[in-house]
C-alpha positions as a Markdown table, in Angstrom:
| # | Residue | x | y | z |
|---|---|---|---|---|
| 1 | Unk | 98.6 | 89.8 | 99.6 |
| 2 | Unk | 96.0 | 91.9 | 101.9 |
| 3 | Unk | 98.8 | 94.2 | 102.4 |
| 4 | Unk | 99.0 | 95.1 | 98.5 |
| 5 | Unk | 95.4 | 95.0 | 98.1 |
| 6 | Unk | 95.0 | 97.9 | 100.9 |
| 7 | Unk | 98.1 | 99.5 | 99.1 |
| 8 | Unk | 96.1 | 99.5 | 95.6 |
| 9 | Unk | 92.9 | 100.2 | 96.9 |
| 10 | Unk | 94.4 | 103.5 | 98.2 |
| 11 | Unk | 95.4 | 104.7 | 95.1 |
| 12 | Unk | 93.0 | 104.1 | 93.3 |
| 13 | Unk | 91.1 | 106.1 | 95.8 |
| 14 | Unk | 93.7 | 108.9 | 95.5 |
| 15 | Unk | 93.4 | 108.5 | 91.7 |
| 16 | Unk | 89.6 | 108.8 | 91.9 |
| 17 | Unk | 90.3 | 111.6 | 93.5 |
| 18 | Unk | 92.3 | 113.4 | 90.8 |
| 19 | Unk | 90.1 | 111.9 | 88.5 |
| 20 | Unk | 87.3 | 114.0 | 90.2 |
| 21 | Unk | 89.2 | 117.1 | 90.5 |
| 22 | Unk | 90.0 | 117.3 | 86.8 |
| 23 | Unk | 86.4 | 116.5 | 85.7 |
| 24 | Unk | 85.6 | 119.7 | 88.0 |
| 25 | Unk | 87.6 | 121.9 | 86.0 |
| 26 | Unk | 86.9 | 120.4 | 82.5 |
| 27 | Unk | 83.5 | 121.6 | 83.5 |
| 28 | Unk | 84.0 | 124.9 | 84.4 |
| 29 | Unk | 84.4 | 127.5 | 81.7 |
| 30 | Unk | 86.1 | 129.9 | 83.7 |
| 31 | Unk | 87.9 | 129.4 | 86.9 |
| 32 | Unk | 88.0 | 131.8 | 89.6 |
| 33 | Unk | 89.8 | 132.4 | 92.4 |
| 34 | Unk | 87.4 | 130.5 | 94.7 |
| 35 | Unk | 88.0 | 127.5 | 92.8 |
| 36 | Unk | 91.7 | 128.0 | 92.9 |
| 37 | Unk | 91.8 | 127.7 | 96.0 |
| 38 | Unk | 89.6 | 125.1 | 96.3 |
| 39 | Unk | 91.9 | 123.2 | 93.8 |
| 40 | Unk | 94.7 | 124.0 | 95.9 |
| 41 | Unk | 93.6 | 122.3 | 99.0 |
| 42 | Unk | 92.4 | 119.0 | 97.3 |
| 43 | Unk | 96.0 | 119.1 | 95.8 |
| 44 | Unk | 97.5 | 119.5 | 98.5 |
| 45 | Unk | 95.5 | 116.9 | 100.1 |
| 46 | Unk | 95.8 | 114.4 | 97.2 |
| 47 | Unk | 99.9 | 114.7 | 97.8 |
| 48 | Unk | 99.7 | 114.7 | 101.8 |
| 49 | Unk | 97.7 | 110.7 | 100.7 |
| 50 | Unk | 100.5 | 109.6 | 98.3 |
| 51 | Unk | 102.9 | 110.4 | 100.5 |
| 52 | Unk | 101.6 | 108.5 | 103.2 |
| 53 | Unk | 100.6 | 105.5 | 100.6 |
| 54 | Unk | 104.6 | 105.9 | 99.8 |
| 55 | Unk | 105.5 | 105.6 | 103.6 |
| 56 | Unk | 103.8 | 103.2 | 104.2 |
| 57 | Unk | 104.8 | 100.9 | 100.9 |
| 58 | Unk | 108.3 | 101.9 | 102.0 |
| 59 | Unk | 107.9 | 100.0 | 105.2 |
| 60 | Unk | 106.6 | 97.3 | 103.7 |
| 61 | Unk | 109.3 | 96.6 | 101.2 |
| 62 | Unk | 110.8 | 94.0 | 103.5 |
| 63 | Unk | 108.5 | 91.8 | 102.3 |
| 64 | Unk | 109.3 | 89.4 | 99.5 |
| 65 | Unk | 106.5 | 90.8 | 96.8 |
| 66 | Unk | 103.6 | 92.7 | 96.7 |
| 67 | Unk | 101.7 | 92.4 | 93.5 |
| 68 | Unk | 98.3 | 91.6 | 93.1 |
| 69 | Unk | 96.7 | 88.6 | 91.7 |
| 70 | Unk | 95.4 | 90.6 | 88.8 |
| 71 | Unk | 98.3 | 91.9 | 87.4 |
| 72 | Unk | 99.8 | 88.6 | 86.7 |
């Protein structure tokens, strides 16, 4: 159970992170190119975290369940 904890308390820091990225640019009127690529690298970074989060709940699928006590 630890193991899916640490799974879901990853993304939901990746989807705080998203969550942060699109309050940014609700809040801009205009973007520019700074911000572009400012968006660019937190995306870029948000995807380099899932895909970890995915390796690493691939390796882990050899166990019998991972669900947290929550969702039942």
């Amino acid at each position: 159970m630890v193991e899916a904890e640490y799974i879901i308390c990853r993304l939901r820091n990746q989807v705080r992170d998203l969550q942060q990225l699109l309050h940014y640019l609700e809040s801009r009127e205009q973007i520019h190119s700074e911000d572009c690529s400012l968006l660019h690298a937190k995306r870029r970074d948000v995807i380099k975290q899932l895909k970890e989060t995915q390796r690493y709940s691939s390796q882990r699928q050899s166990m019998p369940c991972l669900r947290a006590v929550w969702l039942n």
